[in-house]
N, C-alpha and C positions, 0 to 999 in steps of 0.2 A: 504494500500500500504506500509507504513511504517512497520507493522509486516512483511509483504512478502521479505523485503528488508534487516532486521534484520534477520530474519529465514534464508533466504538466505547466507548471513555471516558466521552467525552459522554452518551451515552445511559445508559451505566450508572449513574453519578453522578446524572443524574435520575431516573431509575427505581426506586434505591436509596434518595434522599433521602426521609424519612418523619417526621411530626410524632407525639410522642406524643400518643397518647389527652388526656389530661390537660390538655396546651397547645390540642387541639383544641379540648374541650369550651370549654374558659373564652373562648378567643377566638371560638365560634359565638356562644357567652352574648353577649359584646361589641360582635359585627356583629346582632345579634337585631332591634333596634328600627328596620333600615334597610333588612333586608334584600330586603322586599318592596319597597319605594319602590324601591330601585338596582336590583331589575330592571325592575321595570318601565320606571323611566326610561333607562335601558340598552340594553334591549330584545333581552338577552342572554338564552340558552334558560337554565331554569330549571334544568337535571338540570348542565348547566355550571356556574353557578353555585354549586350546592353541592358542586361537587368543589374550592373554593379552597384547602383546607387538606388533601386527601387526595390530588389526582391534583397534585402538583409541577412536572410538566410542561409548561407551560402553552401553549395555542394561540394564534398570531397571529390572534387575531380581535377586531376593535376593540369588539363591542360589550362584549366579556368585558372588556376594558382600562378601555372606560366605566364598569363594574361597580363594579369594585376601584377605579377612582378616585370615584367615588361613595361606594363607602363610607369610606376615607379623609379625605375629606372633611367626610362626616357627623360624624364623630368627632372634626372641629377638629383634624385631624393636620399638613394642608396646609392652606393658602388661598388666598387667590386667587392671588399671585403666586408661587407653588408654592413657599412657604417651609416647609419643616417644623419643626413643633415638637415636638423633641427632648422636652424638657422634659415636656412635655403626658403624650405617648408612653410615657415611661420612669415614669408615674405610673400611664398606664390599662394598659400592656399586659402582660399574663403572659411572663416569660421576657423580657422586651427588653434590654438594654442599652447605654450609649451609646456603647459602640466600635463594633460594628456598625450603630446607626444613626446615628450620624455620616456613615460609612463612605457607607453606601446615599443618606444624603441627597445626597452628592456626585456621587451618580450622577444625579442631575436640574436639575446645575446650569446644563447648557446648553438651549438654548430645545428644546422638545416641542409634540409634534402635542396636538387637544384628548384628554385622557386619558392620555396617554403617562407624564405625570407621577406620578399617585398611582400606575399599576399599575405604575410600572419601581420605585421606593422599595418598592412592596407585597411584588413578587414577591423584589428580592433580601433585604430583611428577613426574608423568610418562610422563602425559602432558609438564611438565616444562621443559623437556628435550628434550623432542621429539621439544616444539618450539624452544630450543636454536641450533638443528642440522637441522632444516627445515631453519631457518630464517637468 
């Protein structure tokens, strides 16, 4: 009963979480000039890919992972040795700040699979926002 009731949570809390309009646009504007290269280099289905900032729930599936760490990248957010730039970040992106991306970069400090790293920083920043405009 206690899993059912956590799971429960869990889902809700996803499901719920939602970006406004506003933050969407400006950040699709942001990903714009890459976003056909990331998929194709990816090789992530394309109707996937454009649910990054609308469906929050994200699937285990690597090429999607590849995706979002591709574009990350593009952007000089990470590099090669998966350092992120705060700095960079908190200049290009709508809505950022550096408590929560601090926060997120810490979540990639241990070693990752290829891709693991922009999409795990991607997904909980994206998160972090979406909970400060839900909540």
């Amino acid at each position: 009963m206690k899993i059912f009731i956590i799971l429960s949570v869990c889902v809700y809390f996803a499901v719920s979480l939602k970006l406004n309009s506003d933050t969407i646009e400006e950040w699709e504007k942001m990903i714009s000039p890459y976003k056909e290269e990331c998929i194709q280099v990816s090789g992530v289905n394309g109707e996937l890919a454009n649910t990054l900032y609308t469906n929050l729930d994200y699937p285990d599936d690597n090429n999607f992972k590849c995706y979002v760490d591709c574009l990350i990248r593009k952007l000089k957010f990470i590099d090669s040795d998966n350092n992120i730039d705060i700095e960079r970040i908190l200049k290009v992106v709508h809505k950022a700040h550096r408590e929560p991306a601090e926060r997120c970069a810490k979540t990639i400090e241990n070693s990752f699979s290829a891709c693991e790293a922009g999409f795990t920083f991607t997904a909980c920043s994206i998160r972090d926002v979406a909970k400060a405009q839900s909540g």
